[in-house]
C-alpha atoms as one frame of an Amber mdcrd trajectory, in Angstrom:
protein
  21.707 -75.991 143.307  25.342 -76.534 144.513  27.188 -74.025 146.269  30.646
 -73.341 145.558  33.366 -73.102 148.079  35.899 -70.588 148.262  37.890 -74.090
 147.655  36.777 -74.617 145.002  37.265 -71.473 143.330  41.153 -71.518 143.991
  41.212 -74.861 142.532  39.731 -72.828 139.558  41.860 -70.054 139.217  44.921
 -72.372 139.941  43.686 -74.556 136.702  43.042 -71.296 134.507  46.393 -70.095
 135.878  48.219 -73.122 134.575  46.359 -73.779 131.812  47.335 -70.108 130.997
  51.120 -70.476 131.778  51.114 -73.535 129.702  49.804 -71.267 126.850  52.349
 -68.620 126.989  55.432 -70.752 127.242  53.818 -72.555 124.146  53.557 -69.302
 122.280  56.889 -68.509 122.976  58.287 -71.357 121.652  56.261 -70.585 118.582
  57.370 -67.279 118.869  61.273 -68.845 118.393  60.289 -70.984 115.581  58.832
 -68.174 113.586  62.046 -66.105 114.155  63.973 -68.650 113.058  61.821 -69.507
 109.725  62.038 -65.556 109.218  65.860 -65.327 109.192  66.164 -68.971 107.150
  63.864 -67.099 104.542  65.646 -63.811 104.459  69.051 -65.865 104.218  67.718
 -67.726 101.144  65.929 -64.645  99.661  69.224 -62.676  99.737  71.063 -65.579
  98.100  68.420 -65.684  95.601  68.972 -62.120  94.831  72.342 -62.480  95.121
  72.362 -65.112  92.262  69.801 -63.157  90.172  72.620 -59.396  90.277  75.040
 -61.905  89.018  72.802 -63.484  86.249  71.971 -59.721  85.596  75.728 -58.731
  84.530  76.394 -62.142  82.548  73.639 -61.146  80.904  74.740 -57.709  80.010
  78.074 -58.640  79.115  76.659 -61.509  76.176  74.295 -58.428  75.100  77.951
 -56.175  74.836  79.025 -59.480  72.526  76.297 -59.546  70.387  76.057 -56.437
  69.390  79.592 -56.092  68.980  79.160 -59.419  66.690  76.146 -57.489  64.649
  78.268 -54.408  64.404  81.288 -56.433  62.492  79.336 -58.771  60.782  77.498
 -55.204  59.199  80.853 -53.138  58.647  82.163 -56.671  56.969  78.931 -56.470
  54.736  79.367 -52.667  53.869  82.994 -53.063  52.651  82.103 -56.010  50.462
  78.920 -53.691  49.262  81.306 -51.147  48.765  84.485 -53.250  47.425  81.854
 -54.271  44.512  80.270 -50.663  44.214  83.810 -48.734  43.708  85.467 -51.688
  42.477  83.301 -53.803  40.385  86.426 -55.098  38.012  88.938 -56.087  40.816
């Protein structure tokens, strides 16, 4: 068996050190990346929901249009029901 030097083991914890270092500076970058993906995402999801309120309220006003279109098209119908009910010479 070997023995190991007191050398040796500061050459050790010097390599786990940087090897350690090297890790945290790369998981702060990915750190940055991620909070930039995050706000990108929120960005785009409030434009989408943005888009979606305004497709919302063209919507409701062509519902307002139809049913005001159903609504004349039936009082037309009743007064030519009626027209030929009350007045079935004229």
């Amino acid at each position: 068996m070997s023995t190991v030097t007191e050398n040796d083991l500061r050459e050790l914890k010097k390599l786990i050190n940087s090897r350690f270092d090297g890790l945290s500076n790369e998981l702060k970058t990915v750190d940055k990346k991620i909070d930039v993906y995050i706000a990108k995402t929120d960005k785009k999801l409030n434009s989408i929901q943005h888009n979606f309120d305004a497709l919302k309220k063209q919507s409701e006003k062509q519902d307002n249009r139809i049913w005001l279109l159903i609504s004349g098209l039936f009082l037309t119908l009743l007064g030519v029901v009626a027209k030929i009910a009350f007045f079935p010479n004229s």
